[in-house]
N, C-alpha and C positions, 0 to 999 in steps of 0.2 A: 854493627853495634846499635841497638838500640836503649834509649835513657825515659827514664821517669824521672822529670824535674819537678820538684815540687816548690813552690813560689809565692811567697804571701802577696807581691807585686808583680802587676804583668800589662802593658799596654792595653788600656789609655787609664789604668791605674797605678799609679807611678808617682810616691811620695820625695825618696829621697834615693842615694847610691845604688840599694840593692835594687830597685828594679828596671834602672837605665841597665845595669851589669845584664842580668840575665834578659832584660830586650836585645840588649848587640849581643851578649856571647851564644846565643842557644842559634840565632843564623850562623853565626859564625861556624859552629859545631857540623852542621847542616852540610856546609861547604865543604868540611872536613870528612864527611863522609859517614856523619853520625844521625842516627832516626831519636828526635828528641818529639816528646809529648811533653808539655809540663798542662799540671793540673793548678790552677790558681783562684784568684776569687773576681768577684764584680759585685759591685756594692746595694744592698738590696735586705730583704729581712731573711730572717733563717729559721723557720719552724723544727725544733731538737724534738719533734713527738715519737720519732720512730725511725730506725732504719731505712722501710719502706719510706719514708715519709720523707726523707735526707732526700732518695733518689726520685721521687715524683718530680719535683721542680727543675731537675738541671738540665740545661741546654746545651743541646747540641757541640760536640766539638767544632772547631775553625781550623782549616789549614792557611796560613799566612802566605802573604805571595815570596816569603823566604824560604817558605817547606817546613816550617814550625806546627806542629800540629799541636791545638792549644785547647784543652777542656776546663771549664768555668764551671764553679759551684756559689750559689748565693753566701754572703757573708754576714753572720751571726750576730744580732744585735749587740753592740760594745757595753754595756752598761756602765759606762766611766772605768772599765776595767780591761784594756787590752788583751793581759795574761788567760782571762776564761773566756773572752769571743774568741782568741787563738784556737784555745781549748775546742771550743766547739763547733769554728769553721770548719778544724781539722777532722773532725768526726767527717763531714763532708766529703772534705778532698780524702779520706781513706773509704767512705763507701765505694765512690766514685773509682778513683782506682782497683779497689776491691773486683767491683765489676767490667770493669774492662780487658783485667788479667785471667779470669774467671769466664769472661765470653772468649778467650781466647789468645789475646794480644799479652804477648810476653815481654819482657824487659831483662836485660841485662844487666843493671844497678837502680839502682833510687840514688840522685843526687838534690838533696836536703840544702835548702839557702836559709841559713839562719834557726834560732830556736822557733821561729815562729809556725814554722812547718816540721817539729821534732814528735810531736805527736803521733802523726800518720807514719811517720817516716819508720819509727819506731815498729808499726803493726805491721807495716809491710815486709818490713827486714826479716821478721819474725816470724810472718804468718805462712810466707813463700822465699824464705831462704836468700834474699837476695843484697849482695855487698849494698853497702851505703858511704856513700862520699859524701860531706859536709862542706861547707862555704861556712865560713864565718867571718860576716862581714862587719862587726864590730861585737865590744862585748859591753855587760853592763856595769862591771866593775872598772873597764877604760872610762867609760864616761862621766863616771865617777872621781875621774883621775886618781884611781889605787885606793880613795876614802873607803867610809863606811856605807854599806849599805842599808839607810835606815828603815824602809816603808817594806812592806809583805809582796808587795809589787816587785819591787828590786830583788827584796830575794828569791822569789819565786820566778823569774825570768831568768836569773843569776842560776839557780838552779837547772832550768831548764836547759841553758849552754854547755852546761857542763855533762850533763846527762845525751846531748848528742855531740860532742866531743866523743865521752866514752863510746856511744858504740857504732861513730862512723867508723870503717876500714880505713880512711885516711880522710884529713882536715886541711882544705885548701885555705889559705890566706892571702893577703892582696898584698905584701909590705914586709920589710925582717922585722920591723916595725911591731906588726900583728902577730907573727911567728912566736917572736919575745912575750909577747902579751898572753897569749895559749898557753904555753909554757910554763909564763908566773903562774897564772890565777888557776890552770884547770893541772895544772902540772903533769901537762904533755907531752910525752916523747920527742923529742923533735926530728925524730927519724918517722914520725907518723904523721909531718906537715910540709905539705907542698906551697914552696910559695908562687904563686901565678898573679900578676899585676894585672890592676884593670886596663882600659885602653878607650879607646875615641875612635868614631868611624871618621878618618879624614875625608873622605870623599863628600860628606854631610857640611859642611864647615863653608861652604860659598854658596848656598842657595838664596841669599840676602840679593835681590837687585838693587837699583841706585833707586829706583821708585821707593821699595820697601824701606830703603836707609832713610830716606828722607821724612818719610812717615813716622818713622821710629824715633828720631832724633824730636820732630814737633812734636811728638807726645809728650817727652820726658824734659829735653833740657833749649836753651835759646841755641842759633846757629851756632855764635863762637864760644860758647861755654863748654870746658870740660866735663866728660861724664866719668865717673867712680861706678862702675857697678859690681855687684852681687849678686849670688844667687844660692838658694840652699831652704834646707829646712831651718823656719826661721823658730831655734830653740837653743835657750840656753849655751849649749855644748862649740856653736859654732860664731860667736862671739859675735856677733852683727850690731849691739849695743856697744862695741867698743869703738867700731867703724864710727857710730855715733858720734860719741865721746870724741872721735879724733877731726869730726869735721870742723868744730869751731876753728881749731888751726888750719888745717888744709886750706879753710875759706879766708882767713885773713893774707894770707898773698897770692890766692886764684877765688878773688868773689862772685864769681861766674859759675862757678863748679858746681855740679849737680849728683847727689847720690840718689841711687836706684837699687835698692835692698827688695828682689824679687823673691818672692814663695812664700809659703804659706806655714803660719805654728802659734803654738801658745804665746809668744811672746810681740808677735804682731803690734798688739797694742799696749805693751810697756814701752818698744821701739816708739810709736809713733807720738806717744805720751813726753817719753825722753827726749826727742827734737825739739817738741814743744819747747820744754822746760830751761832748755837751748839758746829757744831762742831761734833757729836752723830751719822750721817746719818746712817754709819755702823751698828749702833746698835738697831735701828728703821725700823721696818717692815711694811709695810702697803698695806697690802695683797687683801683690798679690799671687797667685799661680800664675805664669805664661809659658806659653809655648816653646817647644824647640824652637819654630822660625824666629820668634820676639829674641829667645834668648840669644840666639846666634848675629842675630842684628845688632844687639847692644853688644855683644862682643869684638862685632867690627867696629861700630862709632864709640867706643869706651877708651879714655886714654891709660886706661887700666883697670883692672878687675883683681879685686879684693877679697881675700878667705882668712876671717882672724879666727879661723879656730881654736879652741881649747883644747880641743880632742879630734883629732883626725885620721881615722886607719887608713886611708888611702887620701881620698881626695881628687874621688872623678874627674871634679867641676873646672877645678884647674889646668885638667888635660884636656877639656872643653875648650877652656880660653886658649890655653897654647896651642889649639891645633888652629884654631880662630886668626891666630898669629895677634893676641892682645895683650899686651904688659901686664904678668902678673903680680901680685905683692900676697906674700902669705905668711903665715906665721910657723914656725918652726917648731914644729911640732910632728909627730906620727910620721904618717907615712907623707904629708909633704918634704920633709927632709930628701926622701929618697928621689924625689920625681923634678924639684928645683933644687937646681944650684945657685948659689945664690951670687951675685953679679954676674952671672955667665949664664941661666935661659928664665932669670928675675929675678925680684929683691927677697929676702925674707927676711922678718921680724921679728921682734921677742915677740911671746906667748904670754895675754892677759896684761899689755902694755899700751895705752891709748895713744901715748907718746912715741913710741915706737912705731908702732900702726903710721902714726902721722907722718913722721920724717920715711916711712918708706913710699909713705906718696905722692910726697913731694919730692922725695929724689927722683919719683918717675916723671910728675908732671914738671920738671926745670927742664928736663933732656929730653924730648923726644926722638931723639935722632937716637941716640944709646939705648934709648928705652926700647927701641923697634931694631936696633941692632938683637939686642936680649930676646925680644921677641919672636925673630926670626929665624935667631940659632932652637929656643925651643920647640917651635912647629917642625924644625929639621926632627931634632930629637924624638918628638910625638910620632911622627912618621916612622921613623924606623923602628923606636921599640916597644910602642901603645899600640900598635896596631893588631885589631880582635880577629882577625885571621892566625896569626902568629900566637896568641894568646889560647885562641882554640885547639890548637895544635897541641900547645903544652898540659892542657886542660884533657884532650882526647891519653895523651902521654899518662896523665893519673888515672883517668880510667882502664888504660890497658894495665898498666901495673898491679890496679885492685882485680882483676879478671887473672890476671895470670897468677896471684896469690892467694886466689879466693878458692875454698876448697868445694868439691864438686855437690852440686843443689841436691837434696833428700829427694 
């Protein structure tokens, strides 16, 4: 079986959920016994003059030391507008394709991550007959939580989800969570949605020496002070200004306690603003992009790790901490409902609650013995049913499905 993945993100570009997923799942696949190409982007200018002109610049494929074979097209200058760079990366990743089906190399589906690749995904389906599986890894009207969609933005992305809903062959989701959500907004079959959770490479989860920890620890917080970390695209949707709002208390019976609000977004510096204004600055970190090793370090020296989303379809990051074996506290919401339980593998919180937020940190940081009980049955958990071997399997499971109900190519 061979796939055409197509990927707005792809190592070492890698914003938020969707491009960790398809960096572990497409090896994963690999191991399953599956021939994956994804075509994706690398950050750079994009001359739209010409067809010819799309394919003059792009470089060479890469095979991965997992057996990934990865084709990159330059990525289209954004003009404040993501919806028409989308637009005209994808011109790109479909010449690009175009021509490597057309020199010969065939494919057995297109699997589409997100509207942001519904463009190409779309010519391809069309142009040479071939099923389309979709990932929809969150929507714009969730983010919204059900509101209105005001700006031409929203609706035209809005649009676009739903227009590759309509013509994948089947819509993978990560949560029942997300399932539900397909359903409301694009009014989905749900005989036409596969759910497949995302998952964590445990094996990745101890690369931290005691050198590394100690390093990690003097950059952010003093020896005996507790750390609160975070991680995540820092926007709106994922509440990190609440985390804010709940340190003042957190810090009046643990004043030693240090937050580290890591990644990068518009809201950056409203966070760093709001500390201020706090009062907290000292005590608030905001370190920016790092690393898997960084992250995975602060996951070991963390007396717990923190996701007050508002909106959450899944919630990789937390199966990160749990695999880490870190206390986590999240808000109750999407699809963390499904992946914690709550006093049995961590705490969770009400949704858009600072006060809530706070007493679940502090019931982590009173107990550390319970808190590391909780945590330790989670990484059990992470193990057996997050793991992207077993996730690939179920993922290979929708592709056969759509092959064996797909009718025969013109």
């Amino acid at each position: 079986m061979r796939v055409l993945m197509l990927s707005w993100e792809h190592p070492p570009n890698v914003v938020g959920g969707l491009g960790r997923h398809v960096a572990e799942l497409a090896p994963a696949l690999v191991r399953a016994g599956v021939e994956v190409h994804i075509i994706t982007q690398v950050p750079g200018p994009l001359s739209m003059a010409s067809q010819d002109g799309l394919l003059a610049g792009i470089p060479s494929h890469e095979v991965t030391e997992a057996g990934v074979t990865v084709h990159r097209v330059p990525l289209a200058d954004d003009k404040g507008d993501i919806y028409n760079q989308a637009r005209e990366t994808n011109q790109a990743l479909q010449a690009l394709a175009f021509a490597l089906i057309d020199d010969g190399l065939k494919f057995d589906l297109i699997h589409a991550h997100d509207w942001l690749a519904v463009f190409a995904a779309y010519e391809l389906k069309t142009r040479y007959h071939l099923p389309l599986v979709a990932t929809i890894h969150a929507t714009e009207q969730g983010r919204m939580r059900g509101g209105v969609l005001y700006t031409d933005l929203q609706r035209n992305i809005h649009g676009a989800e739903r227009w590759l809903v309509y013509e994948a062959a089947r819509v993978i989701v990560c949560s029942h969570h997300m399932a539900s959500e397909v359903q409301s907004i694009f009014h989905t079959p749900a005989e036409k949605i596969d759910i497949v959770p995302n998952g964590v490479n445990f094996h990745e989860t101890g690369r931290c020496s005691p050198t590394d920890l100690e390093a990690c620890r003097t950059r952010y917080a003093a020896p005996d002070g507790p750390i609160i970390f975070t991680v995540g695209r820092l926007v709106h949707e994922k509440g990190f200004h609440l985390l804010v709002e709940a340190a003042p208390r957190i810090l009046s019976e643990f004043p030693t306690a240090h937050f580290v609000i890591a990644g990068q977004g518009p809201e950056a510096p409203y966070l760093a603003e709001h500390a201020r204004a706090l009062d907290i600055a000292e005590h608030v970190s905001l370190p920016g992009f790092i690393d898997d090793k960084e992250r995975d370090c602060l996951f070991h020296l963390a007396s717990c790790a923190v996701f007050p989303s508002l909106y959450e379809p899944f919630g990789i990051v937390a199966l990160e901490a749990m695999a880490a074996g870190c206390p986590v506290v999240v808000t109750e919401v999407g699809g963390f409902r499904e992946v914690v339980r709550h006093d049995k593998t961590g705490i969770t919180v009400y949704p858009n609650d600072a006060y809530s937020l706070a007493w679940g940190v502090l019931h982590t940081l009173r107990d550390p013995a319970l808190a590391a009980a909780r945590a330790e049955e989670a990484r059990q958990t992470v193990c057996c049913e997050f793991n992207w071997d077993t996730i690939a399997e179920r993922t290979k499971a929708v592709y056969q499905k759509v092959l064996d109900e797909a009718p025969s190519a013109e």
